[in-house]
Structures are given as structure tokens and as C-alpha cells.
N, C-alpha and C positions, 0 to 999 in steps of 0.2 A: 424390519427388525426393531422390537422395543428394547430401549435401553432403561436400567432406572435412575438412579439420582446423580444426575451428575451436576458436577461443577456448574456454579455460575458463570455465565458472561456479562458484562455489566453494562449498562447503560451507555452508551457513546462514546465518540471513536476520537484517540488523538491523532487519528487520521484525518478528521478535520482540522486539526491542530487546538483543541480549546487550550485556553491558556491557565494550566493549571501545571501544580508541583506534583512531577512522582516520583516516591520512592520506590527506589531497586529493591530494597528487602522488601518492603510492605507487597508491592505487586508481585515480585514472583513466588509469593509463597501460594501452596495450593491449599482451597478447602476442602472437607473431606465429605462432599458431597455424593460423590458417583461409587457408586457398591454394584454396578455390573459386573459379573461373571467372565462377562464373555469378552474379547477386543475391539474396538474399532474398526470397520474399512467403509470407507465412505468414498466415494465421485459424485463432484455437481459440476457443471459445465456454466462455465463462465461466458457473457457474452459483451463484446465491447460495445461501449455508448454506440449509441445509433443518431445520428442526424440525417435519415435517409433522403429529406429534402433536395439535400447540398450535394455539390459535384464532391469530390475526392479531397480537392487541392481546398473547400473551404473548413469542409472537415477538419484537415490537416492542419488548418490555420486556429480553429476552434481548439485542437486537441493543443498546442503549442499556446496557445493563448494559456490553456487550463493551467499547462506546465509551469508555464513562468508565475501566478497568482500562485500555485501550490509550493515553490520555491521560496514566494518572500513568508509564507507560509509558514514553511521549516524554520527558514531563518528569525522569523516573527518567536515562532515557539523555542528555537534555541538560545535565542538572548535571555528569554524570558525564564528558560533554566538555570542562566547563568548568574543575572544580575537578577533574577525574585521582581522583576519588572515587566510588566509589559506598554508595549512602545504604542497607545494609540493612535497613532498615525499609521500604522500598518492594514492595508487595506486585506482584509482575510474574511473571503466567504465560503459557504457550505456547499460542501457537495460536489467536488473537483474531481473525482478518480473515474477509471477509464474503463471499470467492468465493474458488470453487475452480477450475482445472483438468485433464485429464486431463494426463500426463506417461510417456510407456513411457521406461525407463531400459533397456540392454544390448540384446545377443540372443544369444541373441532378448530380444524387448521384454517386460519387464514391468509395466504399466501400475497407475498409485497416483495416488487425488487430491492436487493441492497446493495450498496456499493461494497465492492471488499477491497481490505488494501494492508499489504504488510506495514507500512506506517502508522497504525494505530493497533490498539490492545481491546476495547469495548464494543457495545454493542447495543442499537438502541434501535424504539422505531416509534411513529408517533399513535397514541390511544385515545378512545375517546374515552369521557367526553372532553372535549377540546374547547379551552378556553383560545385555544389562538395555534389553528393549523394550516400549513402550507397546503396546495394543491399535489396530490400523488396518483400518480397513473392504476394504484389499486384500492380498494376501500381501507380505511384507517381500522385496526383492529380495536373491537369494543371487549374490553375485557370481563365486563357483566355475561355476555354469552360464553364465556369460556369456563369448563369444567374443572378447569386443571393450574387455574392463574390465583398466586396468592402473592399477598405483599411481604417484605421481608421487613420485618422488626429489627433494630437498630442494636437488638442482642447479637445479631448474627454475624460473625464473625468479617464477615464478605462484605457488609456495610461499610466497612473499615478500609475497604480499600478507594474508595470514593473520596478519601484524602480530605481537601479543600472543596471540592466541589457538592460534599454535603452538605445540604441546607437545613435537615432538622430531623426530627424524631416524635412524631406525633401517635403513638411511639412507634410509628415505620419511618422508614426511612425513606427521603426524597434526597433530588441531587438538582444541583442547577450547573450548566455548561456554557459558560459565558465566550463569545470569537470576539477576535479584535475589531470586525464590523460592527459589533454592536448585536449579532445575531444571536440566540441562544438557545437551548431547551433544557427543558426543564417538568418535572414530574415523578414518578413511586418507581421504587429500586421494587423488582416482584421475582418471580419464579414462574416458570412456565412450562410449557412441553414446548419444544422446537422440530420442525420438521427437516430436516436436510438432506437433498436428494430422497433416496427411498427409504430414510431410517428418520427415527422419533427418538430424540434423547430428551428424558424428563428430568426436570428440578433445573432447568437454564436459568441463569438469575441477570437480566436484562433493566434497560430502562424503557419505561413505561413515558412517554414525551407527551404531556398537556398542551403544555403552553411553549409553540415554537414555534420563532420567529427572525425573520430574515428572507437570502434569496433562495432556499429551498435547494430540492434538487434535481426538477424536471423531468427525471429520468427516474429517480428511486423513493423508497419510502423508508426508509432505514440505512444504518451500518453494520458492516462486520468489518471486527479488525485480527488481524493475523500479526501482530506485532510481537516481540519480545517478553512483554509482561505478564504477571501473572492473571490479567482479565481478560485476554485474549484467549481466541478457540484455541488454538495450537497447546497454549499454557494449563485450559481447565481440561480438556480432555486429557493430558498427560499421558502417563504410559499405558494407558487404555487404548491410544493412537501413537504410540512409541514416540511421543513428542515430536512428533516433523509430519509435513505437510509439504507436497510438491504442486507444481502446476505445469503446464505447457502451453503460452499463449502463442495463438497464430498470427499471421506476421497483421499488419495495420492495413497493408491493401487487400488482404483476402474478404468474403462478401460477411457483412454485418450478420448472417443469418449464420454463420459458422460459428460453434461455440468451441472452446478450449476448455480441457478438464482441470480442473485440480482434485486433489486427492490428501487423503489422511488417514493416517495406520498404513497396515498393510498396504494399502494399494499405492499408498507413495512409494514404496521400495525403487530403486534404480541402481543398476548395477554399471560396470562398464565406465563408469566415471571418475571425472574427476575433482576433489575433495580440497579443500581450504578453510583451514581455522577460523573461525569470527571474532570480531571485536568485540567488549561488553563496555557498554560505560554506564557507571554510576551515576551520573548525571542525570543521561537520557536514556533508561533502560528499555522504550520500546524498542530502536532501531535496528536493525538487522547491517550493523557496521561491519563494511570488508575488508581486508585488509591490503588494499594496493598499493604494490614497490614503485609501481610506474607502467609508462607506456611506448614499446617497441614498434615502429615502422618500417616493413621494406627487410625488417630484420638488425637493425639497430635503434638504442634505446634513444627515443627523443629527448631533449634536453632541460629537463624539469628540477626545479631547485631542490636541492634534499629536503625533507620535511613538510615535504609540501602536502601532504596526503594523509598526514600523521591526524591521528586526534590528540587534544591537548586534553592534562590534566582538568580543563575548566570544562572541557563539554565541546568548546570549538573544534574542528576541524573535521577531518576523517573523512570517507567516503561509505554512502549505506547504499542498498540494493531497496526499488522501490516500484511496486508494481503499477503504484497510480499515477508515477510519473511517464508522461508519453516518450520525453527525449533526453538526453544525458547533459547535465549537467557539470562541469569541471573546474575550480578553479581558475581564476584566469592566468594563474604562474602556469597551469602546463595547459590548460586549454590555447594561450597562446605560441607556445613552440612547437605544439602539436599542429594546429592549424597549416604554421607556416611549412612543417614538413610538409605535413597533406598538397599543399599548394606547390613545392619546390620537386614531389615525385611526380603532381599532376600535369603536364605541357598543354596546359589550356587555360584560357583567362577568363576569369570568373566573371559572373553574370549577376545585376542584380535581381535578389531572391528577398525582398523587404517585404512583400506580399506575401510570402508563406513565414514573415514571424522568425526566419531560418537568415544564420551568418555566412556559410560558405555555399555559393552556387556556380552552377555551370548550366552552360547551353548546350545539352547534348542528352542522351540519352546512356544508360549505364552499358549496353551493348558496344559502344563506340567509342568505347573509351581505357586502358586499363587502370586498373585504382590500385591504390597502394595496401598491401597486408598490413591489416593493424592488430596489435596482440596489447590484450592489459596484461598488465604480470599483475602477481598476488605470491604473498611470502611464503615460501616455502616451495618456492621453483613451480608454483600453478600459473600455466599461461591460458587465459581465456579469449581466444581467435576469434574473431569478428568477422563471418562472412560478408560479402557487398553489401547486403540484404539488410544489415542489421549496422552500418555507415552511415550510407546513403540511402535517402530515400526518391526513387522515382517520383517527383509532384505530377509531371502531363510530360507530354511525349517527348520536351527539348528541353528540359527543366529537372536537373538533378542536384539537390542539396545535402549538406552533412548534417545527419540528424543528432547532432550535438550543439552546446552552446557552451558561451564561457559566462561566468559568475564573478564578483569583485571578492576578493581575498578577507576572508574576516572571520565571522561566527561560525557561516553558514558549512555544512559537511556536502561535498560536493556529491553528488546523485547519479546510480546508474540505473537510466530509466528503462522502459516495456521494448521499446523499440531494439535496444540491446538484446535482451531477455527472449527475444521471439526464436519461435522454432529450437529452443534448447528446454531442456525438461530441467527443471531444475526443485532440487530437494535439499527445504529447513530442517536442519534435527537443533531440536533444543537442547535435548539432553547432550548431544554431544559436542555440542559448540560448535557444530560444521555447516556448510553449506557447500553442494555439492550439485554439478551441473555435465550435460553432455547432451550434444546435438541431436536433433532428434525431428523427425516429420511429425509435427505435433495433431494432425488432423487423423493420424495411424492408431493413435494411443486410443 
């Protein structure tokens, strides 16, 4: 299915977190790029990182390692909302998220993994010729062979949304994306044909990456970001894709060869579920902010300070939904009362579990054990149930941990990571401010 002119997506993801200003207005407005007829329905099948190498439990240590680096990450990029600073000391490298998809860029198509990740809005991947390119597991798209690749002149309205991180007008427009390592890329804001799944949507307005440099991403050669803003897919396709986008990722121990769908327009539809308002902040309008009252165990509510969950006027706090995070992050005001219930329901003495990276463990297996119901609430009387599955994670046969961690109290908005997220189908509508979820065998869809 050909589509014509649609919307840009731009150049690189604040899913890597670069350290730039955005604004809410300037990014969610749309350009008026796409004059198709007809709707959206799109599925591409997402597959999570592979370290086939590794036994399960190093994996596990990899993916929690990634977690923790994409955490000081957030935090790294939300002071830097707050206070117009960024903290050089913050260590932040490229390329942390935990699925990939495929993406053909030009034509003809040349197809390159990309990381996707509701934490960021852009979209970029590296060109030649390359003053300075990482190693990627497909060949780098050369855009002299490409029929349909044009650069966009700094008339173009879309250029504008590249904020701070445009570098000039020759008279196109380039962008540079500076990480707090020291990493960056950098190269022409263009337009493209993009290929996703089995559809071709033309006039994509990407960036085009020269010169890019840092730890790279081993795994991918690009980004897609699914975030809130107006650069993200979700954002330029619009109500051509009814503005939302679902996915269903399967759970962390199923075989790396198994891929989970996502979807957009039409095929995201989900019925049967259940619905909760989103937060927006003006501050940091990528994030997909939820809005959590708290957290109930066993069927009474754990003992969590008020306000603790809140987002503040400045950009701090709150809680977002994040697909590229592997484990949940919380606050340590309620990630600690929650623990100790976890611990005071469980009658076993924990085990240490410092080698999976993981704070609460035991010596046993989840069969042998029973574990406590844990329910997040969210305002408006939504309770979101937590099967064992999506808890604890089985590491090896005597070895079970809570796949949560706790955070120090400050900037940073506490995360609810994949591992939560697994085996629920779960559907963004932008347009309607909702985000909407229900259990589901994701490998059925």
C-alpha cells in the first residue's frame, strides 16, 4: 500500500535522551505534509535485543544494567529541562532500548534495525558518505542511490522543530545531537520514502547522520521514537492512524526468535479494556506520563507518602510508561514500603541476588512459593494487576527476584518498565489523552 506525502519524522530520538530544549507547542503541532486518501493500518513485529551468546540470567544482567544507564539518563535529561543545564558528569550513552524493528529507508529500500521506544519523538539513522560512522549490523543507507531522498531547506516549516539542535542553513537544514558522553550525530534534516512492514509512506522527514560518534548501538542502525511529540510517528501520522499506536510485547523469557506486534490505525484498536487519563507536561512533552494513586498488596494499600507519585509544576516527579526500560523503577518513598510488604507477605528469607543487578531475592523457585497480589492503582478507580509473571522474574531454577528497583527521591519520574508491560496489549491514543490496556496472550495477536 503506497501512501503520499506525509508527515515528517525527524532526525533522532530523545530516546537516547540528547540534551536539548522542547517545546510543547512547537512539537505537537502537525505539518501538513500527508494528503492520503485513504487510513493507516500498519503491523511490524518487534524483536527484543538478542545476546544469543549468554545464558538467560547474563542477559538478564545486561538488560538491568541497560535499565539502570537509561534511568540516570531520564534523570540526566529532566534536570536539564528543568534547570536549561546539563550535568557533565552524567554518564549517558547511545543505544539502550530493548526492541528493534525492521525500517527500509529510500528506493529502492534499504532496510536497517532500529531501536523503538515510547521515550523519545524522532527519528534518524546513519548516511553516507560518513565522515565518522559506527559499526551496524546492515549497510549504511547511501542517499545518492536513492530516487525519492531530498533535503529540506530551512523554509520548511518542520525544520523548526529541531529547536536548539539546528546547526545551520546552507540553505538546508542540518541538526547536531549532542549526549552527555560526549557522543553525538549529526548531518541534513531530508525527506524520504520509508518502508514499514508492508506499506511505503512518502515525504518521511528524518535525519540523515554523517558524522556519528560514540558507543554506538551493536544491535541497530537507527531510531524510531513513539513519544508524545509532535516528531514522533504516532504524532505525524495523526488521524490518518487515529493517533494511537498499541503493542504486545512477550514476556523476557520467551525464545529471542519470537517477535511481538505493534500496530497503528486501525489495527491498534482494542476493546474489552481498561482506560486511564494521561498526564501532559509542558516541561517534557515526549513522555507518556501516568497517572498513579498508589500501590495495593494482598488487597490493602501500601504505605506511601502522599504526593509522592505526583508530577510537579517544574518537570519533576510523576510516573511515565516506558517501553525501553526492562524493569520498574519507583521512587524510594514507596519502592521502600512496598518492598517491605513484599517481604512481611513472603515467609522466606531472601537470598542474595547482587549478580542479577536485582534488590529482592529468594531461593526457590516461583512454583514453591505463594507471592503476594500486587495492584498499581491509577486515578480514576483503574487498577492495573500484576500477574507473578510480570513481579518476579524466574533468574535459574532456585533463584527468584522482584523485577523492580527503587530510585532516590528528586528529579527523576519514577518508570514503569517492559517487564510490567508483558503479555498485556496495550493502546496510546493521543488524540484522546488515554492509554488503555488488558491482558492478553501476546504471541495470539
Amino acid at each position: 500500500m503506497e501512501y503520499s506525502k506525509l508527515l515528517g519524522f525527524v532526525a533522532l530520538i530523545c530516546f537516547t535522551i540528547p540534551m536539548i530544549s522542547c517545546s510543547s507547542d512547537r512539537l505537537f503541532s502537525a505539518w501538513p505534509k500527508f494528503s492520503s486518501d485513504e487510513n493507516i493500518k500498519l503491523r511490524v513485529n518487534l524483536t527484543r535485543r538478542s545476546e544469543s551468546e549468554l545464558g538467560f540470567s547474563d542477559r538478564l544482567r545486561l538488560a538491568v544494567d541497560r535499565s539502570k544507564g537509561r534511568m540516570k539518563k531520564i534523570e540526566a535529561f529532566t534536570k536539564q529541562q528543568i534547570t536549561g543545564r546539563l550535568d557533565a558528569e552524567t554518564p549517558v550513552e547511545v543505544g539502550d532500548g530493548e526492541f528493534l524493528m525492521s525500517v527500509g529507508v529510500g528506493t529502492p529500500s534499504v532496510s536497517f534495525e532500529a531501536i523503538v521506544d515510547t521515550g523519545s519523538d524522532l527519528i534518524w539513522t546513519q548516511c553516507k558518505p560518513c565522515e565518522d560512522c559506527f559499526s551496524q549490523p546492515t549497510p549504511i543507507f547511501d542517499p545518492s542511490k536513492s530516487s525519492t531522498f531530498s533535503t529540506i531547506p530551512c523554509s520548511d516549516s518542520i525544520c523548526d522543530a529541531l529547536g536548539s539542535t539546528q546547526t545551520g542553513c546552507d540553505p538546508d537544514c542540518t541538526f547536531m545531537y549532542q549526549y552527555g558522553d560526549g557522543s553525538f550525530t549529526s548531518g541534513d534534516l531530508a525527506y524520504e520514502t520509508l518502508s514499514i512492514g508492508s506499506s511505503k509512506v512518502k515525504g518521511i522527514a528524518f535525519g540523515c547522520g554523517h558524522d556519528n560518534e560514540g558507543q554506538g548501538f551493536s544491535q541497530g542502525g537507527g531510531l524510531v521514537g513513539l513519544g508524545r511529540g509532535g516528531l514522533s510517528l504516532v504524532s505525524q501520522l495523526g488521524s490518518k492512524a487515529e493517533n494511537m499506536f498499541s503493542y504486545c510485547l512477550l514476556s523476557i523469557t520467551d525464545s529471542s526468535s519470537q517477535t511481538s506486534p505493534l500496530f497503528f490505525g486501525e489495527g491498534a484498536s482494542l476493546s474489552g479494556s481498561k482506560t486511564m487519563s494521561l498526564i501532559k507536561s509542558s516541561i517534557i512533552p515526549t513522555f507518556w506520563y501516568i497517572p498513579i494513586t498508589g500501590i495495593t498488596l494482598n488487597g490493602k494499600a501500601v504505605d506511601i507518602p502522599p504526593g509522592t507519585f505526583d508530577l510537579q509544576p517544574d518537570g519533576s516527579g510523576g510516573m511515565i510508561i516506558d517501553s525501553g526500560t526492562t524493569i520498574t523503577f519507583l521512587d524510594d518513598a514507596a519502592y521502600s514500603p512496598m518492598k517491605d510488604a513484599i517481604q512481611s507477605a513472603i515467609d522466606l528469607t531472601p537470598v542474595d541476588g547482587s549478580s542479577t543487578g536485582l534488590d529482592l531475592c529468594y531461593g526457590t523457585s516461583s512454583s514453591e512459593v505463594t507471592l503476594p497480589s500486587l495492584v498499581f492503582n491509577f486515578k480514576g478507580g483503574v487498577d492495573y494487576e500484576l500477574p507473578l509473571d510480570n513481579v518476579f522474574i524466574q533468574i535459574s531454577e532456585n533463584l527468584l527476584c522482584l523485577a523492580m528497583l527503587g530510585e532516590p527521591s528528586g528529579n527523576l519520574p519514577s518508570i514503569f518498565g517492559n517487564i510490567q508491560q508483558q503479555n498485556f496489549h496495550i493502546l496510546y491514543n493521543n488524540a484522546k489523552n488515554t492509554l488503555s490496556f488488558k491482558p492478553t496472550k501476546c504471541d495470539s495477536l
